[in-house]
N, C-alpha and C positions, 0 to 999 in steps of 0.2 A: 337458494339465491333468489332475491326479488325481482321484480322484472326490471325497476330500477336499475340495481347493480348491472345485468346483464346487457344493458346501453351503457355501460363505461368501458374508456377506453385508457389504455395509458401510453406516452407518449413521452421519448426521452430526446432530448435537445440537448445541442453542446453550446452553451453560451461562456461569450466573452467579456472581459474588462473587469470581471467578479474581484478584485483584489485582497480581499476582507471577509468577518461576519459581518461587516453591515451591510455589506453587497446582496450577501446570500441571503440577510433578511428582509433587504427591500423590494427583491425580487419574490420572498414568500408572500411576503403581506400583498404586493401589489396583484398576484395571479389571484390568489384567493379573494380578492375582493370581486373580480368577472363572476357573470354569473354563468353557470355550468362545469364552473372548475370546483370541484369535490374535495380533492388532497394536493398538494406540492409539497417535493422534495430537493431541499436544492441541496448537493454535493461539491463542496469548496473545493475538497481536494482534488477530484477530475473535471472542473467548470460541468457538473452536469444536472439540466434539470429535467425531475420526473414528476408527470403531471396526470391527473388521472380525472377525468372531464367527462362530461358527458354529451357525443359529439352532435344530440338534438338538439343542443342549447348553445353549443361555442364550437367553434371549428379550430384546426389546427394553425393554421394560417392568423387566427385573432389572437391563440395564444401568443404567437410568435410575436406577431404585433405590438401586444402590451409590453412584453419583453425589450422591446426594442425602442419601445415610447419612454421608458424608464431609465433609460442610458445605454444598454447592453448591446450585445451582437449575438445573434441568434445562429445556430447550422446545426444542420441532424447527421452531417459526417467527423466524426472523432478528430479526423485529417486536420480539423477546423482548428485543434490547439496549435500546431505550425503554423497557420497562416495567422492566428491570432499573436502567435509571440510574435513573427516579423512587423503586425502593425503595431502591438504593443512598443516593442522596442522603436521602431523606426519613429514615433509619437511624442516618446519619451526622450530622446536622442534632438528632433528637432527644439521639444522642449526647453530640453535643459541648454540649447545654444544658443536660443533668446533671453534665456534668463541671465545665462552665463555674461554674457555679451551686456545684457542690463546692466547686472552687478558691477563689470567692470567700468560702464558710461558711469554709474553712482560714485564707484570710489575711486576711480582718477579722474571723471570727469573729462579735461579736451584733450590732456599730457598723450593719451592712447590714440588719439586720434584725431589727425590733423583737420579731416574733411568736416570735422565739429569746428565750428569757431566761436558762438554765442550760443548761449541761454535759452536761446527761441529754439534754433536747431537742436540742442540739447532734450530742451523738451518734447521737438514733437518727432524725435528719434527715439526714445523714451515710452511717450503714447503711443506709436508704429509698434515697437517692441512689446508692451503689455497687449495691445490690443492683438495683435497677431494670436499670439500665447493663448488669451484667454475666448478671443473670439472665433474664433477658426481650427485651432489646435484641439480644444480644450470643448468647443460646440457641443459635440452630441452629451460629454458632462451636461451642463447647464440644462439644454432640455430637459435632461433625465429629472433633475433637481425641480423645472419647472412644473412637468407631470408628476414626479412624487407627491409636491407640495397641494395640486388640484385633488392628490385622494388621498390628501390625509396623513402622507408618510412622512416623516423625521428622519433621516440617512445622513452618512456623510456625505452625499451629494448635495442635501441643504446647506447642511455647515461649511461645505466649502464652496456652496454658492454665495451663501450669504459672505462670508470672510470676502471672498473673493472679488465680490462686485463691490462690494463694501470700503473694501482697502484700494479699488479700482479707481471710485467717486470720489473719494477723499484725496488722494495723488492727484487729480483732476484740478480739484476743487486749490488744490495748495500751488498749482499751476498757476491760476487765474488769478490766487493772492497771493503770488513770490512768495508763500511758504513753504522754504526748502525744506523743511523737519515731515512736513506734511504729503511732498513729492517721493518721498522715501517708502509711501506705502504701495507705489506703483512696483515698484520691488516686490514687497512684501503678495503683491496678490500673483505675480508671477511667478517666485518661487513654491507657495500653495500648487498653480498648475502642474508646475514641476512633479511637485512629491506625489500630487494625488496620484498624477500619469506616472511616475517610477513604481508608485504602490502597484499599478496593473501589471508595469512588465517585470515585478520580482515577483508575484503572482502568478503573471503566465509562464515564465521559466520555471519555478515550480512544478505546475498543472502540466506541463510539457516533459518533464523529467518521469513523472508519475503515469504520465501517459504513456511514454515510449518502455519503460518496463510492463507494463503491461499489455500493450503490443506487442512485444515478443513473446506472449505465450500467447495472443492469438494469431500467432505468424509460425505456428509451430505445426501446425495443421496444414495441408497442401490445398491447396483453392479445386483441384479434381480429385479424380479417381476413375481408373482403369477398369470397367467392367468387364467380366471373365470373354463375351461377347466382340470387344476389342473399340467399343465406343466409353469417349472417355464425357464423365457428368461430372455436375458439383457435387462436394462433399455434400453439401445441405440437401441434396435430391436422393440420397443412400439410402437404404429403408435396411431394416432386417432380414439378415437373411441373403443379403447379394451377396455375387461371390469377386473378390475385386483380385486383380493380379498388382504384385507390389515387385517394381525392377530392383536389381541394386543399386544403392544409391538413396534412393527414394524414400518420403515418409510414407507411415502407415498411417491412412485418413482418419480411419476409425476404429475402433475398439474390435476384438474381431476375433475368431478362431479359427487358427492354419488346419486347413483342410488339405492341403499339400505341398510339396516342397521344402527346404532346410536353409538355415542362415542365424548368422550373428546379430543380433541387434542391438542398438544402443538405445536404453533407456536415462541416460544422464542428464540430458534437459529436462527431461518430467519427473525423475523419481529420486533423480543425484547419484545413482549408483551409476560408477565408475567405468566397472568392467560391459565389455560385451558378453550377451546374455542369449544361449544356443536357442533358436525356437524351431520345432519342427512340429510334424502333426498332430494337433491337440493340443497344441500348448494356446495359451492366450497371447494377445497383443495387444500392447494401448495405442489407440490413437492419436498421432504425435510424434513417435521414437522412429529413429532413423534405421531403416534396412542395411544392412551387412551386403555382404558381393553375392549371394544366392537370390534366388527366384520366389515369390513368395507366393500361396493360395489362399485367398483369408473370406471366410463365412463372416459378414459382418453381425455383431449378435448386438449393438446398442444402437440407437437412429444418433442423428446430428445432435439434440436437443439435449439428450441423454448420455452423452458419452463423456468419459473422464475429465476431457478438457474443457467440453461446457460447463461440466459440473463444477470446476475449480473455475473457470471464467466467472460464474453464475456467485460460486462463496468471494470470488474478487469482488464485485457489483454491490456485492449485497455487504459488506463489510465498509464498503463508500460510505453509505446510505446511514451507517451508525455513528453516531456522536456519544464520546466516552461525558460519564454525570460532569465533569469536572467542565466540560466544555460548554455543554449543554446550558449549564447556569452562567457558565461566561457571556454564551452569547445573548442570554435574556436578560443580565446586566447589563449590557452595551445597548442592547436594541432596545429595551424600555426606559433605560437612565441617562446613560451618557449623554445624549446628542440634546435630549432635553434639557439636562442638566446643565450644559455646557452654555447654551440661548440661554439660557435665566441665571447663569451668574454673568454671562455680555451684557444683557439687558440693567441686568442689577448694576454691573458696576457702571454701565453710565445715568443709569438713573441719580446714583450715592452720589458720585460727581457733582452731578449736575443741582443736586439740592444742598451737598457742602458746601457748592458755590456761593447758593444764594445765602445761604447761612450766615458766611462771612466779607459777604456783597461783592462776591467777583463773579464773574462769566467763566465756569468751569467746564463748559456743555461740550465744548469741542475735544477738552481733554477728557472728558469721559469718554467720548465716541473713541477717541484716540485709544483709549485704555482698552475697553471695552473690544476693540476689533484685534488689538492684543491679543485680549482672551480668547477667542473666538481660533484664533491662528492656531495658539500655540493648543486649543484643545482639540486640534484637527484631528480626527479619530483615526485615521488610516493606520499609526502607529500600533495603538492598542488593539483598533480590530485585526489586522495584520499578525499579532502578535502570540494569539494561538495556532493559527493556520499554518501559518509559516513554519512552525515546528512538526505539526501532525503529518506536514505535506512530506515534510524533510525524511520523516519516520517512515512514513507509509513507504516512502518510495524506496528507500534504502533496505527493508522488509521485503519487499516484493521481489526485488532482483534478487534479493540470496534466498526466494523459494518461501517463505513465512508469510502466511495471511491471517490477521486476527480479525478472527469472528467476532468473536466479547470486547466491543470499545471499552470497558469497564476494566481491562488486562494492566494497563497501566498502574492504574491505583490498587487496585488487587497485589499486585504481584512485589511490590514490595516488602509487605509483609511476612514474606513467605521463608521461612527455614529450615523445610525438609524436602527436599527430593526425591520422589517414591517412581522407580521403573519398573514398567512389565519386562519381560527377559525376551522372550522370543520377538525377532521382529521390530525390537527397540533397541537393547543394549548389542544383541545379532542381528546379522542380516536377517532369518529366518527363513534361508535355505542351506539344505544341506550341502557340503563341501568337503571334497578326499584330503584328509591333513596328514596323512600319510600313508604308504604304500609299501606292501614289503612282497616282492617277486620278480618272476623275469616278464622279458618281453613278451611273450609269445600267452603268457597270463593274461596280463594287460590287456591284450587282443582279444583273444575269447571273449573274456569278462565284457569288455564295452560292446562287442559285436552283437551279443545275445544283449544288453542291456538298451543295445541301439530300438531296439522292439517295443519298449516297454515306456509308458508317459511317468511313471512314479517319480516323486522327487530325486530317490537313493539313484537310479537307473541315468537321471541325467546327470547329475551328482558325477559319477563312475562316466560315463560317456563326455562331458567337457574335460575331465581331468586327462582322459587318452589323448584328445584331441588338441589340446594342449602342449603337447609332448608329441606333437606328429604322426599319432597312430592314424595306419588308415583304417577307416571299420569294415570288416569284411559281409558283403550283403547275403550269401549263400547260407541261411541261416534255417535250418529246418527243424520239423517236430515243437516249436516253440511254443513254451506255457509259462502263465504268469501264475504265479500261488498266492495269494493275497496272505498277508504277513508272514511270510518264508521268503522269498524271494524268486527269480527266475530260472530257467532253463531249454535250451536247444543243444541242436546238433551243428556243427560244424565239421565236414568232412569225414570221418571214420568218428570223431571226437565228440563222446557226449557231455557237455558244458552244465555247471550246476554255478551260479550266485546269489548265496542265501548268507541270509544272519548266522551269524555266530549265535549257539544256544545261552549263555550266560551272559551276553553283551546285546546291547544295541546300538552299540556304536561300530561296533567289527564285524567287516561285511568278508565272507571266505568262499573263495575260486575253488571251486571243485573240476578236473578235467578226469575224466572217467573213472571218479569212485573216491579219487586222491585229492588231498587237499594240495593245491598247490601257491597259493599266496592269499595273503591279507589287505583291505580296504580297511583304512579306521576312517569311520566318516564322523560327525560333529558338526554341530552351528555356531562359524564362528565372532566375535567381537566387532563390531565396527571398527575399519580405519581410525586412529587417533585417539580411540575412546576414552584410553588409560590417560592423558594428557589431558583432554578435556572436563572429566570426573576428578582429577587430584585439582584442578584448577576450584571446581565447585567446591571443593573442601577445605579450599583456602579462603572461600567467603563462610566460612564457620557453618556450613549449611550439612543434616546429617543426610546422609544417605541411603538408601533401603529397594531391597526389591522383593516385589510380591511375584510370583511364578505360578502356574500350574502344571509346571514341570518336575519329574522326581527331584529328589533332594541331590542324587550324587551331583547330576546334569547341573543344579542351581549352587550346590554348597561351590563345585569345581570354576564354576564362573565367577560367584563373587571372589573366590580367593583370587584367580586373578584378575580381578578389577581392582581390588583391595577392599571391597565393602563390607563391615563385619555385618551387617543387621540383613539378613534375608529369611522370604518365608516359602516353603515350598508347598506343592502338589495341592494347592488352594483351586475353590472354584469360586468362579465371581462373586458370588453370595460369600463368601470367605473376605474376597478381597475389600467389600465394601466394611464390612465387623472392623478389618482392622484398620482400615480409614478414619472410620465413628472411633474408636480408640484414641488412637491418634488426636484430633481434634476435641474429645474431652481432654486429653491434657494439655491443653494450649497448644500445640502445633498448628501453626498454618501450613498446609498441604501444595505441592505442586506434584501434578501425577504425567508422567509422560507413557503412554501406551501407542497402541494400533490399533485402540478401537473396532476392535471384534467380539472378542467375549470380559470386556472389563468397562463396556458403558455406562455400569451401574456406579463403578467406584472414581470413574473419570467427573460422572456428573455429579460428587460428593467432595471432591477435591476442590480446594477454592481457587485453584489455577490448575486447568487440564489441558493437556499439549498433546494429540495424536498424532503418529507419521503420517504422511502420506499413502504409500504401499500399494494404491490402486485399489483401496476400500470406497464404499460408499461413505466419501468423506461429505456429502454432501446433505447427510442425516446425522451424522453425530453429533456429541455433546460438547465438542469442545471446544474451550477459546478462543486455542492459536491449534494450526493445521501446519505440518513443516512438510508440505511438499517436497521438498529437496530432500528429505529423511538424511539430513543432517544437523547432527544434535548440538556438531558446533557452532551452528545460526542462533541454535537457544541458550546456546552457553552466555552469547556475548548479551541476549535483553534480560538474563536472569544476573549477570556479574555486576550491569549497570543498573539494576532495578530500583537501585532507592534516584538515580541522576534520572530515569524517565519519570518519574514518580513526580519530582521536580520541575521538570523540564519547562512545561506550558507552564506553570503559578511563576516561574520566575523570572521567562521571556513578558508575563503579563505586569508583573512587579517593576521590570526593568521599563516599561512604555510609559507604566504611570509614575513614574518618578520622572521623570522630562515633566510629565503636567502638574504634578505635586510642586513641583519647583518652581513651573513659568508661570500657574495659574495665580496666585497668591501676588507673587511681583506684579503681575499685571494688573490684578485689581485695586493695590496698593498704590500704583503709578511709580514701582523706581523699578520695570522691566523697561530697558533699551529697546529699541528696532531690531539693533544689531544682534544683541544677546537673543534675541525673538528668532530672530532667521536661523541661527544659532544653535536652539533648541528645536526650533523645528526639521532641522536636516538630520540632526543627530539621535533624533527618536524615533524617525522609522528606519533609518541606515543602520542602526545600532540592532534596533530589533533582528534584522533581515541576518546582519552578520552573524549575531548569537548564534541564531537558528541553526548558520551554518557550520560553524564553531563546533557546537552541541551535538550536532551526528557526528561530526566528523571524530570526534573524541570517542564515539562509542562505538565498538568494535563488535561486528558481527559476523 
């Protein structure tokens, strides 16, 4: 590292008013033009920007500064997206009742209102009304617009300064000369304030939507913790290694291993599983999942920074931060074309006016301005830039509460194409813990067996000890002479009674109670199916999509699972290097791949698969290879973005399609001169309303 690099610093701020890409690109271009500022990253979807400076040259305070010289509202507390919708909305709301109010002085004129009686009042009720809107309401716009314009930058804050004042001066100007046609554009520049400020508060509702899902997984974490001691610190003060006591009730801070004590826990907010899950000595804990009515002793083994939920906090963050190719070139169309584009056909067409005039010896100059400020209106960008955002927001946010965060912004467009679906077995299509599915003895088996099992941390052992306790066994503690056999199974003494619980010789699924010599009952234990899974897999086979699992488990274990899944194509007793062969197979014959594992031993054939989906599971999900992560490890979250895939695929090019047909439409009539005022206003409420709707439309149709 240079010495350079090691004077930078990075620094994350919550800015408001962003409605748009052109927001987020006027805010790029404008930081990186300070000197000291290195990188910027602006993130439309959570208003966030990430700045990386160097603080010998520019202080955190300047940064804020240019931010806020530009139009925006700056704050380093998240919090900031609530108070940001409340003035959004509240801005927007007064807005639109000046304009409203306008519109209706326009088209009834006194009929509405008696305390109007003449033309004078009319008018400078009129001008009260615009000038409110556009000078007070709409203010730190205009700035923004004025500072752009000094360094250089093209936004929609030009173009709707310019439209803006523009259509302000000429409503003025048509005052002064009783031309009513001309008073009409005091309208037209109020209802611009309107939209641009509606643009912010369908933006901040948004960004506020996105926010508040992802504040519930960091509200999932307790703000202390209980040191063994009996003083209580912040989670972020933990180190490794402390020993924290957890009530019942209560979350577990941090990642951790029970050093004593016994309880239920629930892992369902982090991991999606359902059940409570026994944890006693040895066993692990994530940090996050809620205590059972026991007492808990937990050896914290990760710090704050490093533990589960930072680590999915950190793949949330960091999944902001990417822009899918499709977007990426949207916004360098908009930000290098549009707005320029848009000034030089205004410009154009009142120049063409104004020289058909003399052409044909008339004074056409004021109908070009007239035209010209048309164009200007109706090519107001808020719609189109609005227009990807507004979808990805929609996405993101609806993703995140059902547990799914995509890594690979590229998952979209990828994922379309895809028409095989390839599962790891353990762990993905199973839970991948083991679980009693049947029991053949008496009670007093049952007892033994969990009693001497109660000793033991193995899978099989807790396996056999939840299923007793389940059914109300109590476990008896008096448990003497106790030995584990490492792949045999266990054994103690209970009372006169020497207890034997080993495998069955020819099975590894059948677990047998032995009480003094005698075989006296059977365990069949097995890993079994996720909830629903057969429902959700026949669903996949109705989008004509084939099927397939690769395993590294024997064949009976894998042939006995697909048959019941229904899946004919499976491969058993593979190792990774196996699983990646038949991947390469696969895709030399045309198959496009989606691979869903757990990302343990099959990262090789995840990162070969052109859509890889790992569970959750409490892995180091924060070094794999793949796309999308299903925290929630449920597979019917992935069901519903793989059933819609070709409509996400779509989604953005056709909210973009949808914005520019409003301008495909008004642009042309306007420069032609047979676009109305009315028709203008017209197009323009209906092309970013339209947009915003779609948006909402479009999630809401896709089920996940």
């Amino acid at each position: 590292m240079t010495k350079e690099q090691n004077h930078r610093k990075i620094e994350r701020f919550y800015v408001g008013g962003m409605a748009c890409a052109f927001c987020a690109s006027t805010i790029e271009k404008g930081l990186k033009k300070v000197n000291g500022v290195k990188e910027v990253k602006v993130v439309l979807e959570s208003s966030e920007v990430f700045v990386k400076y160097d603080p010998s040259l520019v202080s955190t305070e300047a940064i804020k500064k240019e931010v806020e010289k530009l139009g925006y509202y700056v704050s380093d507390k998240s919090q900031y997206s609530n108070e940001l919708l409340k003035d959004s909305r509240k801005r927007s709301i007064i807005s639109w009742s000046l304009t409203t109010f306008l519109g209706l002085l326009f088209f009834f004129e006194f009929k509405l209102f008696p305390i109007i009686t003449n033309f004078n009042e009319f008018y400078i009720f009129s001008i009260l009304l615009t000038s409110l809107n556009l000078f007070y309401i709409a203010l730190p716009i205009y700035k923004g617009a004025l500072y752009a314009i000094r360094k250089g930058i093209l936004n929609e804050h030009v173009l709707y300064g310019v439209a803006g004042i523009s259509s302000y001066v000429l409503g003025i100007i048509g005052i002064l000369n009783f031309n009513v046609n001309l008073v009409g554009f005091l309208f037209i520049s109020s209802l611009l304030t309107s939209l641009h400020l509606s643009a912010g508060w369908m933006g901040a509702v948004l960004n506020n939507k996105v926010e508040k899902a992802f504040h519930k997984i960091i509200e999932l974490r307790p703000p202390y913790a209980h040191l063994i001691n009996g003083v209580d610190v912040p989670i972020t003060k933990l180190k490794k290694g402390d020993v924290v006591i957890v009530k019942p009730g209560e979350k577990i801070p941090l990642d951790g291993i029970v050093i004593d004590g016994e309880s239920e826990v629930s892992e369902a907010i982090i991991t999606g599983e359902s059940e409570l899950i026994l944890k006693r000595k040895g066993d692990m804990v994530i940090g996050g999942s809620t205590n059972g009515s026991g007492y808990l002793k937990v050896r914290i083994t990760e710090d704050y920074d490093n533990s589960y939920l930072s680590r999915i906090i950190g793949l949330v963050n960091n999944s902001k931060q990417k822009k899918s190719a499709t977007l990426t070139f949207f916004d360098k169309v908009i930000d290098m074309i549009w707005v320029p584009l848009a000034l030089a056909i205004s410009i154009f067409t009142v120049i063409s006016w104004g020289i058909y005039g003399i052409l044909i010896g008339e004074n056409l100059w004021l109908y070009g301005i007239i035209n010209g400020l048309l164009v200007s209106a109706i090519a107001y960008p808020c719609a189109i830039g609005f227009s990807s955002p507004s979808v990805a927001l929609s996405l993101y946010e609806k993703m995140l509460r059902k547990g799914m965060i995509i890594k690979n912004s590229n998952v979209y467009e990828k994922i379309k194409d895809i028409n095989i679906v390839i599962f790891d077995k353990t762990g993905t299509l199973t839970y991948g813990i083991p679980i009693v599915t049947r029991f053949i003895g008496d009670s007093i088996s049952l007892i033994y067996a969990a009693s001497v099992e109660a000793l033991s941390s193995h899978p099989i052992a807790k396996a056999i000890v939840r299923y007793a306790k389940e059914r109300g066994v109590k476990i008896i503690d008096e448990v003497r002479d106790f030995e584990e056999i490492p792949g045999v199974g266990v054994r103690g003494r209970i009372g006169d009674n020497f207890i034997e619980v080993k495998k069955a010789r020819n099975s590894n699924s059948d677990i047998i109670v032995y009480i003094n010599g005698k075989p006296k009952a059977t365990f069949n234990i097995s890993d079994v199916p996720r909830a629903n899974l057969k429902d959700h897999l026949k669903e996949l086979k109705n989008e004509v999509l084939e099927l397939v699992i690769l395993s590294g488990d024997r064949e009976d274990k894998v042939k006995e699972l697909a048959k019941d899944l229904d899946i004919q194509e499976y491969y058993s007793s593979l190792s990774p290097e196996d699983k990646v062969k038949i991947i390469e197979n696969f895709k030399q014959n045309g198959k496009k791949c989606l691979m869903i594992g757990d990302g343990v031993n099959d990262a090789g054939a995840l990162a070969l698969a052109d859509v890889s989906v790992v569970m959750g599971n409490g892995v180091d999900i924060s070094k794999n290879v793949a796309d999308i992560i299903l925290v929630s490890n449920d597979i019917g979250t992935l069901l519903g973005l793989i059933i819609n895939r070709k409509r996400l695929s779509y989604a953005i090019p056709s909210n973009i399609i949808l914005a520019l047909t409003y301008n495909g439409i008004g642009i042309p009539l306007a420069v032609i001169g047979i676009l109305s005022m009315n028709l203008a206003m017209i197009i323009m409420i209906l092309s970013l309303f339209s947009v915003f709707i779609n948006s909402r439309i479009f999630t809401k149709i896709i089920r996940f």
